[in-house]
Residue, then its C-alpha position, 0 to 999 in steps of 0.5 A: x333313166x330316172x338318175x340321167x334325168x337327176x343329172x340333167x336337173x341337177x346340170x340345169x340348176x347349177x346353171x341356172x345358179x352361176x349365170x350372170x343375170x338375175x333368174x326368179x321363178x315365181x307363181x302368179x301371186x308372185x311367190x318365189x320358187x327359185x331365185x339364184x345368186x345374181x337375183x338376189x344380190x340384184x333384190x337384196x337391197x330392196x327386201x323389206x328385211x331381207x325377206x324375198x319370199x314374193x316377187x310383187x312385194x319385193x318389186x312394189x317399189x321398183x315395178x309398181x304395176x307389175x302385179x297387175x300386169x302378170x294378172x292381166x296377162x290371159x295367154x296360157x304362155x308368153x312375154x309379159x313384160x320385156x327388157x322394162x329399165x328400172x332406174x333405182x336411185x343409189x347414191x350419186x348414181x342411179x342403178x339401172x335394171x332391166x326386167x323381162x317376164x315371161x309366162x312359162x305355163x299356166x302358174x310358172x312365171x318367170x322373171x330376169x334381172x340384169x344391171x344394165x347401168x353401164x349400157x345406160x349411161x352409154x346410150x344417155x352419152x350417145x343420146x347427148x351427143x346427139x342433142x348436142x350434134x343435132x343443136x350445132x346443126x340446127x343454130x349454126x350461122x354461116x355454114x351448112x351441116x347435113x349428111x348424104x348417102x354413099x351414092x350422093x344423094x341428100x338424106x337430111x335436112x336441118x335449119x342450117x341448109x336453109x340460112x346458108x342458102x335458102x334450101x327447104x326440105x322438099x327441095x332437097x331430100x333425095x336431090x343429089x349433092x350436085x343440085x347446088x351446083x346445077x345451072x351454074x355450069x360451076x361444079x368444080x369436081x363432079x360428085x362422083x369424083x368428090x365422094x371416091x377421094x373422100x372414101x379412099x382419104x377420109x375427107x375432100x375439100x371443094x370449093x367454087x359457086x354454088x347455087x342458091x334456092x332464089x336462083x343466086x349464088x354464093x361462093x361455097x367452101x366444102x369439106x365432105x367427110x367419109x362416115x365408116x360404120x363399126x366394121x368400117x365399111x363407108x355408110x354415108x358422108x357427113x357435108x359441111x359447106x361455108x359461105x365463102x362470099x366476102x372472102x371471095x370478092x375481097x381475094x377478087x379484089x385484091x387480084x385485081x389490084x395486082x394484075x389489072x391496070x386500074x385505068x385501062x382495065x387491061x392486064x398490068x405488065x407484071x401479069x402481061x409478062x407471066x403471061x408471056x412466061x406461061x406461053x413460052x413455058x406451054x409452048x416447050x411442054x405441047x409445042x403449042x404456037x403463039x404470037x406477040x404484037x406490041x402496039x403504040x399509040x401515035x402521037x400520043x404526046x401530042x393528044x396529052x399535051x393539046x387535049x389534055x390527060x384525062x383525054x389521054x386516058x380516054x384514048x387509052x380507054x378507048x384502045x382497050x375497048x376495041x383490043x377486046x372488041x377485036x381479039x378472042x377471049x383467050x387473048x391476052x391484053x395488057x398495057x405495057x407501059x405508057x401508051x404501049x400494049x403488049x397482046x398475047x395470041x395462044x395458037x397463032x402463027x405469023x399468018x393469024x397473027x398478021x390478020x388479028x394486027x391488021x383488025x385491030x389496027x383497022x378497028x381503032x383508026x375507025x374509032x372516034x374518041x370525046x374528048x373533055x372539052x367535048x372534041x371529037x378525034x381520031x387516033x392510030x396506033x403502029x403494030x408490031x408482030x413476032x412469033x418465038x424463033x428459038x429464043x427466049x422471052x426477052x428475045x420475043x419482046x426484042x423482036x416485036x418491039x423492032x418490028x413496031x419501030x419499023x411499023x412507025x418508021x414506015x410511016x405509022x399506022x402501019x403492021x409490021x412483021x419481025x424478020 
């Protein structure tokens, strides 16, 4: 018995000697009684003659209060000090130490010693990028940085989020993602949907109007991007959103340059024509009906030549607002050319499409037109009306522009149907 307990002793110090941290086990007037290799290569430099005879003396200019602490320390057994970071100037770095001490009985204390430089430096880089993170947030102009949980729901707030768009706090922390969307009737994905392709592909793009604290709204680019933890398991995602505004108004701008007639504010007979395309290319895919119906204004030449243009384009002014007025919002209005209109009617058929004709027929021989002089007159304008029969598109146009010659041979003001 007593040579296994020699053994075990011995296998215990042995131990004790080859482990990689510092081990001190020293009395509580801090005289060491055991002290393996790594303590006292950790020690060594700071021994006043290489004397390591007493833990307090050695430790006073690392740990100055260590003495005191052991001292105070009234418990017969316990943690006295615990992973303690002591920075030891070396050169151009600092060494970094960690000190635990621990009362093992009533005058056995025990001391561990462990060079945690590296972990350190890592947590200072970490603490940096932090900083340095959580500064981009906080001052970046014209976008906005925030995290949400894996279910959408906001989880931080920063000064970014309320230059962008207003949001304090309070308005926003646990909202879902979808409150900027909310009472706008403008989300262009739902969140659900959003977050399910960022965590299957990294990171989703959005972009669409999105609402401000005061009840307005901006025109937002968002990319939300998946954040995997160290097992890569999704924990949340990060948002970044810009104020897409100006951008927007200008691409409105432009579109409206090359779609809209600037002075009728009826479609352009380029996009009048893609139109036309896109029926004819739905048409074939769903075999989904639609119309056409060409009109002309007549005796148009004569309202320029005895009124004058900027007459003229009154009544054609006048013409678009009753197309509009008369037709669905689907329907398409465009100025063909001239004092001719080209109307684009998804879904109808010859019999729908002859009633819609007939109301805007009716509809703008009751309208009255100011001329500048200060005239009042009226005008007509003659219809024609073809639905595809096998054809192609300039088939269509063919047929619906015979049919309003017809309609004016006929004595203007007048529908007609192609054959």
């Amino acid at each position: 018995m007593r040579q296994r307990k020699a053994v075990a002793a011995e296998e215990l110090l042995q131990f004790l000697y080859l482990t990689p941290v510092g081990v001190v086990k020293f009395a509580a007037d801090g005289a060491v009684d055991l002290m393996n290799p790594a303590a006292t290569a950790l020690l060594m430099p700071f021994a006043a003659g290489g004397d390591l005879g007493n833990l307090f003396v050695v430790m006073a200019a690392l740990a100055p209060g260590l003495e005191q602490q052991v001292k105070a320390f009234r418990a017969t057994s316990g943690s006295i000090v615990d992973q303690q970071w002591l920075e030891v100037p070396e050169g151009p770095e600092t060494l970094i130490l960690s000190l635990t001490v621990t009362r093992i009985n009533r005058d056995v204390y025990m001391a561990v010693l462990s060079d945690v430089s590296r972990i350190a430096a890592q947590d200072r880089a970490l603490f940096a990028d932090r900083e340095k993170f959580r500064a981009i947030f906080a001052n970046v102009r014209d976008y906005a940085i925030y995290t949400i949980k894996v279910d959408g729901g906001i989880d931080e707030w920063n000064p970014s989020l309320e230059r962008y768009a207003g949001w304090l706090a309070d308005d926003v922390l646990g909202q879902s993602l979808a409150m900027f969307w909310r009472e706008q009737g403008a989300e262009p994905r739902s969140v659900d949907d959003l977050l399910k392709e960022a965590q299957k592909t990294g990171s989703v793009n959005t972009e669409g109007w999105q609402l401000k604290r005061d009840g307005s709204r901006l025109w937002g680019d968002t990319v939300i991007t998946a954040l995997p933890d160290e097992t890569a398991a999704i924990r949340g995602f990060v948002v970044v959103s810009r104020d897409m505004t100006e951008r927007k108004r200008l691409d409105d701008a432009l579109q409206r340059l090359a779609t809209v007639d600037p002075l009728t504010g009826a479609f352009n007979r380029r996009h009048g024509d893609a139109c036309l395309a896109a029926e004819f290319a739905r048409r074939s895919r769903d075999n989904k009906s639609f119309a056409l119906l060409m009109l002309d204004i007549d005796h148009f030449k004569a309202v320029n030549d005895r009124y004058g243009h900027a007459s003229g384009g009154a009544v054609l002014n006048a013409l678009t607002r009753v197309c509009r007025a008369s037709l669905r919002s689907a329907d398409t209005i465009s100025r063909w050319g001239g004092e001719e209109f080209l109307l684009i009617l998804p879904g109808a058929d010859d019999s729908a499409a002859m009633v819609a004709a007939e109301r805007v027929r009716a509809a703008v021989a009751a309208t009255e037109v100011s001329t500048v002089d200060g005239t009042v007159l009226r005008f007509t304008v003659s219809i024609g009306v073809a639905t595809p029969a096998g054809g192609d598109q300039a088939d269509l146009i063919q047929r619906a522009d015979a049919a309003l010659y017809a309609a004016k041979a006929d004595g203007r003001n007048r529908v007609k149907l192609s054959a």
